[in-house]
N, CA, C and O atoms as a GROMACS GRO file, in nm:
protein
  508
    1UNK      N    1  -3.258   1.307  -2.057
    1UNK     CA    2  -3.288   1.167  -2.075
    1UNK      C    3  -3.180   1.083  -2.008
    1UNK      O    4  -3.070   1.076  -2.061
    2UNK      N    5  -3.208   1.015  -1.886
    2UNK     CA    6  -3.104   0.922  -1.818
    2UNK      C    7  -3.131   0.751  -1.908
    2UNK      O    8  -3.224   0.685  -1.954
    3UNK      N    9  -2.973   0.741  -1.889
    3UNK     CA   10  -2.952   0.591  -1.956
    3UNK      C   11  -2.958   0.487  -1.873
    3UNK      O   12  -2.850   0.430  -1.857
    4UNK      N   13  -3.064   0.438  -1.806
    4UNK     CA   14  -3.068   0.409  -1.721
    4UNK      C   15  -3.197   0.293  -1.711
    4UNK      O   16  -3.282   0.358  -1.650
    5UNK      N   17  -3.255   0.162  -1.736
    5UNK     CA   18  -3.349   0.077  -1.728
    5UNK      C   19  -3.436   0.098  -1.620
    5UNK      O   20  -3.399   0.137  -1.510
    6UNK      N   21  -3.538   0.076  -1.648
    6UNK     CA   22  -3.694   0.086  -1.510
    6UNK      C   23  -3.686   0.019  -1.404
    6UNK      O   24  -3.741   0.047  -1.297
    7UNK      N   25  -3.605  -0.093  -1.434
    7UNK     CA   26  -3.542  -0.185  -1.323
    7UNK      C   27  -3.453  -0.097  -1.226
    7UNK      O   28  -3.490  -0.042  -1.122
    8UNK      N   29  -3.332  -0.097  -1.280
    8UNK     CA   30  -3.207  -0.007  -1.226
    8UNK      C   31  -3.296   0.113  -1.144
    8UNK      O   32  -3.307   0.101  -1.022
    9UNK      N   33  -3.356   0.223  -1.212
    9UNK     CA   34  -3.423   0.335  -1.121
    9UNK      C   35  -3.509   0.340  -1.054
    9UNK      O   36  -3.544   0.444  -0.998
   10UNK      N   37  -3.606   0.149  -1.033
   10UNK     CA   38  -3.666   0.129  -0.938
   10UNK      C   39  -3.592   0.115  -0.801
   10UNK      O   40  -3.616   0.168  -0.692
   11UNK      N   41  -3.494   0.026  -0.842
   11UNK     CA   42  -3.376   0.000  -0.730
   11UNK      C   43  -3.304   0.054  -0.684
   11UNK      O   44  -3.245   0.026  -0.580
   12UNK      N   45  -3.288   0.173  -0.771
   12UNK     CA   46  -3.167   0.279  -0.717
   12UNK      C   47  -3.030   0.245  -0.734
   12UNK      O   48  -2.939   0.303  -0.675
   13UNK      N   49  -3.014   0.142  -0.821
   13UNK     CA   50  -2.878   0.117  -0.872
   13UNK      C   51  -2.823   0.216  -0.966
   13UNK      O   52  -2.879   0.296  -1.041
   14UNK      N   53  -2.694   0.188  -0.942
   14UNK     CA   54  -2.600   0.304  -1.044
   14UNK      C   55  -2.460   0.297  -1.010
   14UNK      O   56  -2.382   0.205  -0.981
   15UNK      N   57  -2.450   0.452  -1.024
   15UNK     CA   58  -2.304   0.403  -0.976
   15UNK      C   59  -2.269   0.479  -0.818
   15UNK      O   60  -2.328   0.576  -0.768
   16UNK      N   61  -2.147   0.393  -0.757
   16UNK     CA   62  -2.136   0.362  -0.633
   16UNK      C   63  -2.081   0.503  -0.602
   16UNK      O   64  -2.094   0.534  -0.483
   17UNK      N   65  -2.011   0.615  -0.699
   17UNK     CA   66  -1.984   0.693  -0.653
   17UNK      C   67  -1.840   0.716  -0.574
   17UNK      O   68  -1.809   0.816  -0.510
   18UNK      N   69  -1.744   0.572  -0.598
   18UNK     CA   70  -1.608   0.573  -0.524
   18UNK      C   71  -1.523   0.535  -0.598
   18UNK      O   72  -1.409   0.543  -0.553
   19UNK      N   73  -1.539   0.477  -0.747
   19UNK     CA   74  -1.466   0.432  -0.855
   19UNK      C   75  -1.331   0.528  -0.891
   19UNK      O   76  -1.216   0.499  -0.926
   20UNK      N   77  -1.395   0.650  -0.865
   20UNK     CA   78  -1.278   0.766  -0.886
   20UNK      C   79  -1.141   0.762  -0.814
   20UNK      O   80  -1.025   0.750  -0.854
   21UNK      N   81  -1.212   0.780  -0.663
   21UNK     CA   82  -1.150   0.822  -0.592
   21UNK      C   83  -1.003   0.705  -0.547
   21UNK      O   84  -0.890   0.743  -0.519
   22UNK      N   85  -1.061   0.538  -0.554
   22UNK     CA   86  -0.975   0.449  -0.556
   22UNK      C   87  -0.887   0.430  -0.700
   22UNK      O   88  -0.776   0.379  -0.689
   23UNK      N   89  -0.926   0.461  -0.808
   23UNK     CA   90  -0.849   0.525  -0.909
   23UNK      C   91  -0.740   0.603  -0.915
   23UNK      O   92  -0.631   0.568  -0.960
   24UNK      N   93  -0.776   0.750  -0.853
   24UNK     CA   94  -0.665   0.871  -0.818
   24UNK      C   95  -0.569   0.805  -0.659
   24UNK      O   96  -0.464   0.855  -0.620
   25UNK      N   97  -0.640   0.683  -0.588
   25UNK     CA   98  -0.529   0.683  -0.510
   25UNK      C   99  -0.445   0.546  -0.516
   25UNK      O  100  -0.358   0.508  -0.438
   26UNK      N  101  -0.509   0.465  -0.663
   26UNK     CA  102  -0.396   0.382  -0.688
   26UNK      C  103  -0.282   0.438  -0.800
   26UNK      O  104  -0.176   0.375  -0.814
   27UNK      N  105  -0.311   0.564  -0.881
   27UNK     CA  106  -0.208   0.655  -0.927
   27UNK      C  107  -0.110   0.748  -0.848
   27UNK      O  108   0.011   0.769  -0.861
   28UNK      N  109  -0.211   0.800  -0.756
   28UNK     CA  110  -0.133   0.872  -0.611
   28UNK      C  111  -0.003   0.747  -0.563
   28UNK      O  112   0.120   0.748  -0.566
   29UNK      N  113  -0.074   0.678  -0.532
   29UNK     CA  114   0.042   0.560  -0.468
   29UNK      C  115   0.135   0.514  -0.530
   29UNK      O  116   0.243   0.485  -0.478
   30UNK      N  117   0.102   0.499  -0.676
   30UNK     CA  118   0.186   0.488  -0.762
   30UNK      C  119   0.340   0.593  -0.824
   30UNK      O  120   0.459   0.570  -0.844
   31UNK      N  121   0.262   0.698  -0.833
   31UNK     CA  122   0.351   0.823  -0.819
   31UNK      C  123   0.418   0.806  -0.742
   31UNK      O  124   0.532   0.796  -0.785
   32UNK      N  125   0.408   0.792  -0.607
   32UNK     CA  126   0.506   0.787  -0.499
   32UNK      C  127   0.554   0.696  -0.501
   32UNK      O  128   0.672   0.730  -0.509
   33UNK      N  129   0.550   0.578  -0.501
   33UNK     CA  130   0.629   0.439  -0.551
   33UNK      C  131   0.739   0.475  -0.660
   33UNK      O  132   0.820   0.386  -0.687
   34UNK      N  133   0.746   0.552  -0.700
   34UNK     CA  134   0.865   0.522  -0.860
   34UNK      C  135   0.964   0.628  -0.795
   34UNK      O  136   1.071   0.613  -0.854
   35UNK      N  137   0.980   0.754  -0.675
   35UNK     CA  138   1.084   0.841  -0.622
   35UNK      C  139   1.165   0.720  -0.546
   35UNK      O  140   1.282   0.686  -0.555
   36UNK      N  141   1.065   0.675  -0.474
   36UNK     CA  142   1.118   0.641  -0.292
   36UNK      C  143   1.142   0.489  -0.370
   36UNK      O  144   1.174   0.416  -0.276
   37UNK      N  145   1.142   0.417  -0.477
   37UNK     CA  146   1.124   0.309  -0.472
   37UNK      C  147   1.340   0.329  -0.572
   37UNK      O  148   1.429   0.245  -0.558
   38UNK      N  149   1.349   0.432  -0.637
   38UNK     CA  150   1.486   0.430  -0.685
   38UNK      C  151   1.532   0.530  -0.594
   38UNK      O  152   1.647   0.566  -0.618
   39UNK      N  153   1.471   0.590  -0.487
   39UNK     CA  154   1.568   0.614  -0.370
   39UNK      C  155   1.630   0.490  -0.320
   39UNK      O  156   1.752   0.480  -0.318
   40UNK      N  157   1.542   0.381  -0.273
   40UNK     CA  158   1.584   0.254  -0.210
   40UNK      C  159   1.662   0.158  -0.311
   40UNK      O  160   1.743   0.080  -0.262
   41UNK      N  161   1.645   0.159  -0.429
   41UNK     CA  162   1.750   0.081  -0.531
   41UNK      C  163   1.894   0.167  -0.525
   41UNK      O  164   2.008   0.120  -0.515
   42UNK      N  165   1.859   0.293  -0.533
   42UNK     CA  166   2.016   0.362  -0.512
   42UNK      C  167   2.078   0.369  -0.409
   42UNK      O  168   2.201   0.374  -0.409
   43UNK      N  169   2.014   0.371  -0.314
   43UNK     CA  170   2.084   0.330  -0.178
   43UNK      C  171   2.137   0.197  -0.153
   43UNK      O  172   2.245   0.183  -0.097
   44UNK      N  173   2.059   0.088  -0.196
   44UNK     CA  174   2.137  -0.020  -0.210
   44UNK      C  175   2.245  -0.040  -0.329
   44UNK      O  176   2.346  -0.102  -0.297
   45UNK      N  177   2.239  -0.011  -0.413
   45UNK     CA  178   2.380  -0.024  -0.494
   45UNK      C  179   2.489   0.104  -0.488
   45UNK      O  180   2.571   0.146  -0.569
   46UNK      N  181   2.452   0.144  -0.361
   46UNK     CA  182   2.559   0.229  -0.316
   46UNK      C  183   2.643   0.192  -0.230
   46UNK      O  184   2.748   0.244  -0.193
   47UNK      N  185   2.596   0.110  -0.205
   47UNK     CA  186   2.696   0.015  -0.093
   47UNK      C  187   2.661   0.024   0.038
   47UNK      O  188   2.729  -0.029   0.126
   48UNK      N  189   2.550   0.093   0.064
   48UNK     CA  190   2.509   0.100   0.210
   48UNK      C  191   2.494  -0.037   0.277
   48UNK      O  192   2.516  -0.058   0.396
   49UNK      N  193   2.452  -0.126   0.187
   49UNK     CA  194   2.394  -0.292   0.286
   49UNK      C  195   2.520  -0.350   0.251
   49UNK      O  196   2.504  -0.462   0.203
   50UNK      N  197   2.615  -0.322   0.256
   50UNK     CA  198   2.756  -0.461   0.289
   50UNK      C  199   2.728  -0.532   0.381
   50UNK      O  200   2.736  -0.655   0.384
   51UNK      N  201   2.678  -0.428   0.503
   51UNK     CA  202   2.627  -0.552   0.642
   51UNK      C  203   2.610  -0.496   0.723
   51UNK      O  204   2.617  -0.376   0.747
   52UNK      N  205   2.577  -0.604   0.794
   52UNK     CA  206   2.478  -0.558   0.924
   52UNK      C  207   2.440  -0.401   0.971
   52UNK      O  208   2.334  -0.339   0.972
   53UNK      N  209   2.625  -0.356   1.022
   53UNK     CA  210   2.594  -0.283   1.084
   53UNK      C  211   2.629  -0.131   1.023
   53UNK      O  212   2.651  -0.026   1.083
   54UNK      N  213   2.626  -0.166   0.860
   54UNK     CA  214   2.647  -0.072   0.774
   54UNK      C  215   2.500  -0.049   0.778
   54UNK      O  216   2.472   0.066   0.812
   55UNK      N  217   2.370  -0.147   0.746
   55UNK     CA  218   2.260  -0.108   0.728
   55UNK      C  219   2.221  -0.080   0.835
   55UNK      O  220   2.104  -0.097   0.802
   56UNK      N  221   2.214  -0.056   0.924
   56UNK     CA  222   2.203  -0.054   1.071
   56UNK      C  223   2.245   0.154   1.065
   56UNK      O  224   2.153   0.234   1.053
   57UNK      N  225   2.328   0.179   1.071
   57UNK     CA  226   2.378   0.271   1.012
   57UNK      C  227   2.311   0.382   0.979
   57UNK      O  228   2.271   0.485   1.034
   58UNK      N  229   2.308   0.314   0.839
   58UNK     CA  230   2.230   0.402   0.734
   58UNK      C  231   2.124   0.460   0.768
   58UNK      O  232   2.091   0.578   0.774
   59UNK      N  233   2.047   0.316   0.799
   59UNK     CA  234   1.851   0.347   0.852
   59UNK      C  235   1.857   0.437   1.002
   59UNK      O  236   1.758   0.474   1.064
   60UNK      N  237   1.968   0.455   1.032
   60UNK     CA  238   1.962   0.532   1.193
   60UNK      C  239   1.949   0.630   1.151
   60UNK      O  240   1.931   0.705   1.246
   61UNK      N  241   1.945   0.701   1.032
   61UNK     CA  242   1.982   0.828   1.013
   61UNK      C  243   1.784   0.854   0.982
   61UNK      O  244   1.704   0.787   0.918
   62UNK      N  245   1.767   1.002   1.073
   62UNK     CA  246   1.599   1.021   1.057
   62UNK      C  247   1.545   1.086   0.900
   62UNK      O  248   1.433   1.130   0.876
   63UNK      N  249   1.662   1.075   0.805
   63UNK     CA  250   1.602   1.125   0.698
   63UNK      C  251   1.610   0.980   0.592
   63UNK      O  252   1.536   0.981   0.494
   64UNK      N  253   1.682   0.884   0.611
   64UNK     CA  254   1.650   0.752   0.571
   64UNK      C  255   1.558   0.658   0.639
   64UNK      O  256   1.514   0.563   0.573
   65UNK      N  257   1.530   0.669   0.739
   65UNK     CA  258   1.405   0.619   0.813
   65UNK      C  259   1.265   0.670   0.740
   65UNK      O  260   1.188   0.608   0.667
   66UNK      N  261   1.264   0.760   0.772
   66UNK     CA  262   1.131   0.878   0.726
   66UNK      C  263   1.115   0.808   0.587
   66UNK      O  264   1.002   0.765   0.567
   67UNK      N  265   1.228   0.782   0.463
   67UNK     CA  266   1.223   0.767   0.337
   67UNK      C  267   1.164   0.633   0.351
   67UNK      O  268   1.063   0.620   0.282
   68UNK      N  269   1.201   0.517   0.428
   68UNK     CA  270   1.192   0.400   0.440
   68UNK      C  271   1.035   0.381   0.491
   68UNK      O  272   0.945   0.329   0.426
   69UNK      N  273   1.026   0.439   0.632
   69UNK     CA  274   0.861   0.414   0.632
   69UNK      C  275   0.708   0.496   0.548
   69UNK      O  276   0.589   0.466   0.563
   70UNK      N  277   0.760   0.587   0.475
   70UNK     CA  278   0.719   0.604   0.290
   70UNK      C  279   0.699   0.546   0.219
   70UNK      O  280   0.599   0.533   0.148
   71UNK      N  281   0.822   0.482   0.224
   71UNK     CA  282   0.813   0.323   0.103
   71UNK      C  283   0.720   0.250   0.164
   71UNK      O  284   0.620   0.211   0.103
   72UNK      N  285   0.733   0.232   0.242
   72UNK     CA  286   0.653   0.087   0.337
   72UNK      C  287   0.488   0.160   0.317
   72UNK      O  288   0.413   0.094   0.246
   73UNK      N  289   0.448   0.254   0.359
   73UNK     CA  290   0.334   0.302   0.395
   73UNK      C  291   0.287   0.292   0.242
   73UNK      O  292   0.206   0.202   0.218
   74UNK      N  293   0.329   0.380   0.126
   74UNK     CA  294   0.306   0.389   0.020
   74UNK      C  295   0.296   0.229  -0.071
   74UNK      O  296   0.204   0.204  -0.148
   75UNK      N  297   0.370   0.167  -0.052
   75UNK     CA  298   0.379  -0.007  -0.111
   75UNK      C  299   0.283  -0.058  -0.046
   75UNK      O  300   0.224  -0.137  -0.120
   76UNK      N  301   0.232  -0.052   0.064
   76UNK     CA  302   0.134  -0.119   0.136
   76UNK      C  303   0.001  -0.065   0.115
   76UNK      O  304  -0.090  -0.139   0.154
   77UNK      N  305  -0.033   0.044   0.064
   77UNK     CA  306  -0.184   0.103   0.044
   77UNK      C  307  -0.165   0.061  -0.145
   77UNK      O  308  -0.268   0.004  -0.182
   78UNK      N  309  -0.079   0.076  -0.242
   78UNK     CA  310  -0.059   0.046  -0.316
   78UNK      C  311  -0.123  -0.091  -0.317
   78UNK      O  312  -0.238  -0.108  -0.356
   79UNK      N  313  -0.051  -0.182  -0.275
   79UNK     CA  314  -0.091  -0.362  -0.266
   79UNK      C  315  -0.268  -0.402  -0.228
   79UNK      O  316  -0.342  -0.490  -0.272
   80UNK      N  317  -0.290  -0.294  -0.129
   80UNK     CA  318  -0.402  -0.342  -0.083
   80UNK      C  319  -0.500  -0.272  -0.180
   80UNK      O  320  -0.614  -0.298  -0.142
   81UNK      N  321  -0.501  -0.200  -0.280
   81UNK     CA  322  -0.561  -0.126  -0.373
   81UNK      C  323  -0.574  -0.197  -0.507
   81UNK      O  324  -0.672  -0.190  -0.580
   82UNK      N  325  -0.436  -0.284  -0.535
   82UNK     CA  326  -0.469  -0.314  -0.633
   82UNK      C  327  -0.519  -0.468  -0.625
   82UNK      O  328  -0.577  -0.509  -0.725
   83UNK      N  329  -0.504  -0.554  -0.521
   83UNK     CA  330  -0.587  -0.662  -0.450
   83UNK      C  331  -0.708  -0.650  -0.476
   83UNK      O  332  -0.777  -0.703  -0.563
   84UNK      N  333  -0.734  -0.571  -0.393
   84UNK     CA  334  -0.926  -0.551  -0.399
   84UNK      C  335  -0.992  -0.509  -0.539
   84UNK      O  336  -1.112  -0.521  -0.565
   85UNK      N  337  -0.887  -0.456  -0.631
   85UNK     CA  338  -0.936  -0.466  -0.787
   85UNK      C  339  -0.947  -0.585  -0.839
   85UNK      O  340  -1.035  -0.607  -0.922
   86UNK      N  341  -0.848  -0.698  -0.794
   86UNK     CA  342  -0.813  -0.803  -0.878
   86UNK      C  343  -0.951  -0.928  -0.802
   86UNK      O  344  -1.029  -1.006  -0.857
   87UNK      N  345  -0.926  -0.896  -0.671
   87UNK     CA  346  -1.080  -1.020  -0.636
   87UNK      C  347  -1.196  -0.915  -0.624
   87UNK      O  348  -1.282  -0.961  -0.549
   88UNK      N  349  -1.232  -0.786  -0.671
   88UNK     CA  350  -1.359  -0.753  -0.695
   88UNK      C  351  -1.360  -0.832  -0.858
   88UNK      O  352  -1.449  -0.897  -0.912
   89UNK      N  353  -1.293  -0.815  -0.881
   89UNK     CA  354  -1.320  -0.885  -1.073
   89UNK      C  355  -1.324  -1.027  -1.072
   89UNK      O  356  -1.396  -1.066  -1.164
   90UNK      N  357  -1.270  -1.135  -0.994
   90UNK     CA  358  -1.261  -1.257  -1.031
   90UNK      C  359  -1.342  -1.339  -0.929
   90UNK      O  360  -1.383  -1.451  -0.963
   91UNK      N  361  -1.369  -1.291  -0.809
   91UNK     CA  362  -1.446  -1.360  -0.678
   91UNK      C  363  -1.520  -1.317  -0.708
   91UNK      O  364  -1.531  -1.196  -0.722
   92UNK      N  365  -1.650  -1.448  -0.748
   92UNK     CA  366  -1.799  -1.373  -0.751
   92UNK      C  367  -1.859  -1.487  -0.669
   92UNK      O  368  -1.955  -1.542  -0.721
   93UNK      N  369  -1.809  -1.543  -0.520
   93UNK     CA  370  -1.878  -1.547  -0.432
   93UNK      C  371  -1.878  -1.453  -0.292
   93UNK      O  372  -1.792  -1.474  -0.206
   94UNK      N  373  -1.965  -1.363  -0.277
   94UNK     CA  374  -1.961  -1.254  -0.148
   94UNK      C  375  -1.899  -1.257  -0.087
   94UNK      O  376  -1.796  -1.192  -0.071
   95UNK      N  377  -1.976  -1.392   0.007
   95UNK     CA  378  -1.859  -1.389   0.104
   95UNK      C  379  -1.730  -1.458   0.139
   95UNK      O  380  -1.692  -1.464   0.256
   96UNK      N  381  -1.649  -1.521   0.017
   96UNK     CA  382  -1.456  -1.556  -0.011
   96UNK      C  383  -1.441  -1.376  -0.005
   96UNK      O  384  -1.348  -1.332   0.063
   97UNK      N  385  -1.527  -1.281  -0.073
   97UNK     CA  386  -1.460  -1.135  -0.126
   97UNK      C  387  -1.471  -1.099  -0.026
   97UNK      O  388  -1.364  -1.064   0.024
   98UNK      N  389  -1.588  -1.086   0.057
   98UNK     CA  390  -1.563  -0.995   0.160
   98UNK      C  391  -1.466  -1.065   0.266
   98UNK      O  392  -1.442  -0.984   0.355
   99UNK      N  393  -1.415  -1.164   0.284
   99UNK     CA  394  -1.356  -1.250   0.380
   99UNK      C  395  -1.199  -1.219   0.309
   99UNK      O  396  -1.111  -1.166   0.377
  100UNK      N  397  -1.180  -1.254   0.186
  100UNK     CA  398  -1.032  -1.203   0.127
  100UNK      C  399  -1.008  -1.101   0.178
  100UNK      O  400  -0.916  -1.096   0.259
  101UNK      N  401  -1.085  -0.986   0.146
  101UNK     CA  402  -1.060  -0.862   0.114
  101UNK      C  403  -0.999  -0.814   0.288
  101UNK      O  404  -0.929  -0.718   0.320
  102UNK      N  405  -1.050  -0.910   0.364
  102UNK     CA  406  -1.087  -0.870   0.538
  102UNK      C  407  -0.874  -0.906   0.608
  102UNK      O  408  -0.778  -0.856   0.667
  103UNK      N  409  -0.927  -1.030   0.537
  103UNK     CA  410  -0.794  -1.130   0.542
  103UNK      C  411  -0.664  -1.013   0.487
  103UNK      O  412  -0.594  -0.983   0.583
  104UNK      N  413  -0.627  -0.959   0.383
  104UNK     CA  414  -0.541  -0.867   0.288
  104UNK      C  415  -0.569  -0.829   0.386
  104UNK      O  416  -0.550  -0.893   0.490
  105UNK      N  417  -0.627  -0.708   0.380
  105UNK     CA  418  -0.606  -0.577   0.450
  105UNK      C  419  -0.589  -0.584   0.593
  105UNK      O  420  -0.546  -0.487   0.656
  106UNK      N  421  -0.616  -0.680   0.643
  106UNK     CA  422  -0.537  -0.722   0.834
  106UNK      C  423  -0.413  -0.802   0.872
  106UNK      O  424  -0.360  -0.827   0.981
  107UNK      N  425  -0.380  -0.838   0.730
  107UNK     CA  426  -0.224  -0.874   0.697
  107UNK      C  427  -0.137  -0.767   0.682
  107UNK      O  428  -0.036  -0.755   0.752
  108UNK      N  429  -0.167  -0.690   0.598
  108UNK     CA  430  -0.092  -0.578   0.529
  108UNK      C  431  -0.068  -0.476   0.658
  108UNK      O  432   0.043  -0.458   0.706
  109UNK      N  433  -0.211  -0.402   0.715
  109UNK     CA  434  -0.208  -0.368   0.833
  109UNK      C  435  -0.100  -0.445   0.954
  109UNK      O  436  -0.024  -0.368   1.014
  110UNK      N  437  -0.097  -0.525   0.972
  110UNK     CA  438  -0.012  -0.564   1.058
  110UNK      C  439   0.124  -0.558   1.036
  110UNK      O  440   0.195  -0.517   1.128
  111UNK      N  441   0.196  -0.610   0.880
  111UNK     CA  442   0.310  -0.621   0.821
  111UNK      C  443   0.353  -0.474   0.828
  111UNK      O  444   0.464  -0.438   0.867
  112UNK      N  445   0.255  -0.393   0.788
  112UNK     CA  446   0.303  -0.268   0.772
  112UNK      C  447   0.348  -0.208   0.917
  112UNK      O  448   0.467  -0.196   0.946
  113UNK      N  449   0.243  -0.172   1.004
  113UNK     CA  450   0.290  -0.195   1.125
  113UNK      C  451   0.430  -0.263   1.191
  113UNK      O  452   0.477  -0.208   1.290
  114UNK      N  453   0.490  -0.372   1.142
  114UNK     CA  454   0.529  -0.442   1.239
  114UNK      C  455   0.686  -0.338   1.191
  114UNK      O  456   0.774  -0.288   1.261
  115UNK      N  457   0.661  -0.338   1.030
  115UNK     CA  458   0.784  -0.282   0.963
  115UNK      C  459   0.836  -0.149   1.031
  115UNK      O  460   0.942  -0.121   1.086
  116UNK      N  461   0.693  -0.061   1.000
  116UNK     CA  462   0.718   0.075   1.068
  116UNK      C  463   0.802   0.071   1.245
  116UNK      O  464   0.881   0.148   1.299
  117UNK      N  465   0.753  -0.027   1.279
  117UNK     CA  466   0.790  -0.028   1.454
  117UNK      C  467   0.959  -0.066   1.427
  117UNK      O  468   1.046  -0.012   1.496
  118UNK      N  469   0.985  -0.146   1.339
  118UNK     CA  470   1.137  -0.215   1.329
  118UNK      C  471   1.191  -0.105   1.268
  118UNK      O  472   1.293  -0.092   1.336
  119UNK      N  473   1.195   0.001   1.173
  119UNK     CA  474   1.213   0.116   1.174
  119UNK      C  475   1.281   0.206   1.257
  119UNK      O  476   1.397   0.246   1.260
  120UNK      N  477   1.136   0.237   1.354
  120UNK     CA  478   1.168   0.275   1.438
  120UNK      C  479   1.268   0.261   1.589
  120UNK      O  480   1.324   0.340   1.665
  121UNK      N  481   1.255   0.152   1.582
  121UNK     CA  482   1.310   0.096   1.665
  121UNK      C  483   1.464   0.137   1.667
  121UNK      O  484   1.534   0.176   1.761
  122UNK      N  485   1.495   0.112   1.529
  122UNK     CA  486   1.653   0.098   1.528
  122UNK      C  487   1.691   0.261   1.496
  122UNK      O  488   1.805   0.291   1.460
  123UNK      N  489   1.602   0.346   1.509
  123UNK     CA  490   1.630   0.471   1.511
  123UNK      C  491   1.655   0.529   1.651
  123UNK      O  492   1.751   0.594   1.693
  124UNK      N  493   1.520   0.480   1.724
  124UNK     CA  494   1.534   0.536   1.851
  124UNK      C  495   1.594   0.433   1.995
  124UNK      O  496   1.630   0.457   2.110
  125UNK      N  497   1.580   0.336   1.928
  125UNK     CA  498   1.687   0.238   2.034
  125UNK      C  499   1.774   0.176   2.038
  125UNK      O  500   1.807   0.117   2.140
  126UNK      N  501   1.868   0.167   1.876
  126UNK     CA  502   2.022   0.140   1.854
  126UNK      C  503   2.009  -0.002   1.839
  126UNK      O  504   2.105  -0.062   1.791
  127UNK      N  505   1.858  -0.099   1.887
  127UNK     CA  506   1.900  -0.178   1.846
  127UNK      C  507   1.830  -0.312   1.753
  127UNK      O  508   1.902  -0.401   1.709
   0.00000   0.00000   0.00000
């Protein structure tokens, strides 16, 4: 016996079938957020950022880089995960949601991007 109205199983409504999976990867993201996120608090109250070219430094090194664009990658799928929870629940005009949702995620994409490249940069070109 499905719980399910004559309406709903005329239409083929139900469920979407992806509820899970954005679930396990705003916990996934999360998990990884709480290592790399008091890696980066302990590195800063270690005295690595006095300046410039102490942080400069530090991030040259490819196993603090690697940690750093982690954070970034992981904080940024994080943000854009829990966004699209917060205006699927409160935007109930289509298209602000689908236009937000477009807007976030080609911000984030880019920020994230721009971070990863500055990263890199100062790994592989000193400057």
């Amino acid at each position: 016996m499905k719980m399910q109205s004559d309406l709903g199983r005329v239409r083929g409504l139900g469920s979407a079938k992806s509820g899970s999976s954005h679930w396990w990867a705003q916990r996934v993201t999360a998990a990884a957020n709480l290592p790399l996120g008091l890696w980066f608090i302990y590195s800063i109250l270690a005295g690595h950022t006095a300046s410039f070219d102490a942080v400069h430094a530090w991030l040259s090194s490819y196993f603090h880089a690697t940690m750093m664009i982690l954070l970034v990658i992981s904080v940024a799928w994080h943000f854009v995960l829990g966004l699209q929870v917060v205006i699927e629940d409160y935007v109930h005009n289509r298209k602000v949601e689908i236009g937000s949702m477009l807007l976030i995620r080609a911000l984030t994409v880019f920020m994230t991007v721009a971070a990863i490249i500055s990263v890199l940069r100062i790994v592989f070109a000193g400057a």
